[in-house]
C-alpha positions as CSV (number, residue, x, y, z in Angstrom):
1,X,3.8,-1.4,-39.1
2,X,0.7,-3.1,-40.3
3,X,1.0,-5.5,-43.3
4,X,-1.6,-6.0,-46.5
5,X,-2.2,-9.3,-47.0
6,X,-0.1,-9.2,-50.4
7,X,2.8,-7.7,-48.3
8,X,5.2,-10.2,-47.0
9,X,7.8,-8.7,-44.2
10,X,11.5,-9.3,-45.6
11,X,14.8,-9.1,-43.9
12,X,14.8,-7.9,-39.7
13,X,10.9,-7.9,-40.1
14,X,11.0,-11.6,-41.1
15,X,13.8,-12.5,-38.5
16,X,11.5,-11.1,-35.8
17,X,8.4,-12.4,-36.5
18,X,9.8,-16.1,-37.2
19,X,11.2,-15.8,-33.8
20,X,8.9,-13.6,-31.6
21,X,8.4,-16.9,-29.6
22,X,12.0,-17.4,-28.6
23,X,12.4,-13.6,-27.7
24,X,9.4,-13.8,-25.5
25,X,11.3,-16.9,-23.5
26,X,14.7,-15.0,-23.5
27,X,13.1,-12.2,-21.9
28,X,10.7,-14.3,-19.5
29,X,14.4,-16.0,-18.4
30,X,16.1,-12.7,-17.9
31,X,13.3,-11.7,-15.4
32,X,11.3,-9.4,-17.6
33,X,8.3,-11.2,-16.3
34,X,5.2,-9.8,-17.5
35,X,6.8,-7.2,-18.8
36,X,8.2,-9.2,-21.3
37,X,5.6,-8.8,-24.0
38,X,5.5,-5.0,-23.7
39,X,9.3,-5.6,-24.4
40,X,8.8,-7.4,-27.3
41,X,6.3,-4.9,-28.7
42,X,8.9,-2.0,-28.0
43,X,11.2,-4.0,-30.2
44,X,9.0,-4.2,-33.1
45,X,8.0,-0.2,-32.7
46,X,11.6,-0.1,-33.1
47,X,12.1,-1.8,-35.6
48,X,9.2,-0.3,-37.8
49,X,10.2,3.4,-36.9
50,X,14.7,2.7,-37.2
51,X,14.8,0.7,-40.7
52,X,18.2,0.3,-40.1
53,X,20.5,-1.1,-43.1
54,X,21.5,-4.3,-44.0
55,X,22.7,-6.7,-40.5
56,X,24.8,-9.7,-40.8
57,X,23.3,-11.2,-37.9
58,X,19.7,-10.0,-37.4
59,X,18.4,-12.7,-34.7
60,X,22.1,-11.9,-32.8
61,X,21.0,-7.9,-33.2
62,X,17.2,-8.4,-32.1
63,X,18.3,-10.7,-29.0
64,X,21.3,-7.5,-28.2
65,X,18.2,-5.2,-28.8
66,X,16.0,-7.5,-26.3
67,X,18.6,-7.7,-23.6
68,X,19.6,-3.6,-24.0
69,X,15.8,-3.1,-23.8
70,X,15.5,-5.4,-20.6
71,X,18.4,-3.2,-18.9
72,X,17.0,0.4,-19.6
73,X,13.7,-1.2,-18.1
74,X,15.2,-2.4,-15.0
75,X,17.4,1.3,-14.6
76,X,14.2,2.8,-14.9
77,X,12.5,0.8,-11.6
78,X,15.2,1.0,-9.8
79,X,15.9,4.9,-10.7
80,X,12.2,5.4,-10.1
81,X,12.4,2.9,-6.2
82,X,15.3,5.3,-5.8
83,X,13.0,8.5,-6.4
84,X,10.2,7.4,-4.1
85,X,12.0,5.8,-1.2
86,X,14.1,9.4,-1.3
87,X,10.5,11.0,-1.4
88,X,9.1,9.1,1.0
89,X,11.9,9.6,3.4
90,X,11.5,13.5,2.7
91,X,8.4,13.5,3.4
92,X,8.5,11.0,6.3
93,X,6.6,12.5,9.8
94,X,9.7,14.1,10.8
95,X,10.0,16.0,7.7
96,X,10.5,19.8,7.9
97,X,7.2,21.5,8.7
98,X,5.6,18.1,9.6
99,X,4.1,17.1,13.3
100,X,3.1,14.0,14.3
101,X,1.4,16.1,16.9
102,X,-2.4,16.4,16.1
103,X,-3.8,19.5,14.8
104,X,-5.5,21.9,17.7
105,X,-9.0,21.2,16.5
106,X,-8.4,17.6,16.5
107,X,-7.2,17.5,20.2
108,X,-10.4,20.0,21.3
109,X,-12.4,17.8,19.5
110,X,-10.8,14.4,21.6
111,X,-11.0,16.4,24.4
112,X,-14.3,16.8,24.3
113,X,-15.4,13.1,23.4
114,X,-13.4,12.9,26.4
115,X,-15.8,15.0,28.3
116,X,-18.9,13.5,26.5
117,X,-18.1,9.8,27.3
118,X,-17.0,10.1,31.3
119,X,-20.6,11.8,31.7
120,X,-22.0,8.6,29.4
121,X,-19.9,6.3,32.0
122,X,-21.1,8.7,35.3
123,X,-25.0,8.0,34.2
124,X,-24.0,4.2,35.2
125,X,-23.5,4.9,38.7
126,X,-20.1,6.0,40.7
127,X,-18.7,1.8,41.1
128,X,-19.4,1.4,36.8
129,X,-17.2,4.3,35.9
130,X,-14.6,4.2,38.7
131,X,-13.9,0.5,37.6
132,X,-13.8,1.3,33.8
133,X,-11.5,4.0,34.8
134,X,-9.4,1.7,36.9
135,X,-9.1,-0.6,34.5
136,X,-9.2,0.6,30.9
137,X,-7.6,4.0,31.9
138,X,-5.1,2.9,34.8
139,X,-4.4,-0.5,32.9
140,X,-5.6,-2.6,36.1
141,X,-6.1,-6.3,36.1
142,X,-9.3,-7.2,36.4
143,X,-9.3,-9.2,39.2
144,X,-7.0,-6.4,41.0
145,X,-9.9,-4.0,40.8
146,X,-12.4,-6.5,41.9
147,X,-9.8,-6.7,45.1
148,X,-9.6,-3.1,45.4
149,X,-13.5,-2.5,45.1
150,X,-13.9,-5.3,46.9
151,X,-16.2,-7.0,44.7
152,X,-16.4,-10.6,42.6
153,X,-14.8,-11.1,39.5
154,X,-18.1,-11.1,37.8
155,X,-19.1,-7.7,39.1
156,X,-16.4,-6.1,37.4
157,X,-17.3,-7.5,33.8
158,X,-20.4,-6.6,34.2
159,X,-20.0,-3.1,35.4
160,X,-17.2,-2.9,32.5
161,X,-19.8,-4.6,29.8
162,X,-21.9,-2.1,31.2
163,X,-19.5,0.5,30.3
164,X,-18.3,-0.7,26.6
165,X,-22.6,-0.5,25.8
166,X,-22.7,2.9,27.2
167,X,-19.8,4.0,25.1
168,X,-20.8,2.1,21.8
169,X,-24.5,3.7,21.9
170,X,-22.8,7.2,22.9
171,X,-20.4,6.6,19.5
172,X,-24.1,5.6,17.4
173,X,-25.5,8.5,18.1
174,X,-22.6,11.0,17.9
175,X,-22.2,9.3,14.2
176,X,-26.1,9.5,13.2
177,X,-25.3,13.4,13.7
């Protein structure tokens, strides 16, 4: 309720104004947080809209009105962490109707990026591919490959750095498409 300068605020209007301050802390010490202001406006709304009669004890009623406030605020999180954890569950991957399996155009699609980047990693030479096969695909050691191809250490991070260039320029140019 706004106020005229030559309208002074009597009775519960007074009471709450001369201790807005000490509301604020109560509700701040409660755990309102920053919702403790937004409290302490909903108090005043309803104050200005409830004119309730005469009350023996109106800094008692507006602290009871802070604290009832500060409960139905806290019901209402923890109805509405209720709603969306229920939701979310719901709704989880292994909801009804849901696949984690990806669609059929996606998996053509990875296929043939597949496809696309063994013929990128062939263009390197038989040795480049078969030892980023060996390794990135079969999950080989490095230096078990270099034993297997019979080759140094430093061969197969080359033919591998090699490999990761051919792949990152064939992922450029698929992306400037």
């Amino acid at each position: 309720m706004p106020l005229s300068d030559d309208v002074f605020p009597a009775g519960l209007e007074a009471v709450f104004l001369e201790n807005r301050a000490k509301l604020l802390h109560f509700l701040r010490a409660r755990g309102a947080g920053d919702a403790a202001e937004d409290l302490v406006q909903e108090i005043w709304l309803r104050l200005s809209a409830a004119r309730p009669g005469p009350i023996a004890s109106p800094l008692s009623y507006l602290f009871r009105t802070a604290d009832l406030l500060l409960i139905d605020r806290y019901r209402s999180v923890r109805q509405a962490h209720r709603r969306e954890r229920a939701w979310s569950d719901l709704n989880a991957g292994d909801g009804a109707g849901a696949s984690d399996e990806p669609s059929a155009e996606r998996t053509v699609a990875a296929r043939q990026d597949a496809v696309r980047v063994m013929d990128e990693l062939d263009r390197l030479g038989p040795r480049a591919a078969a030892v980023f096969r060996r390794h990135r695909i079969d999950g080989v050691a490095q230096r078990q490959v270099a034993a297997e191809f019979g080759i140094s250490l430093s061969t197969v991070e080359s033919d591998l750095r090699a490999a990761y260039r051919a792949i990152r320029d064939w992922k450029e140019r698929r992306d400037e498409v």
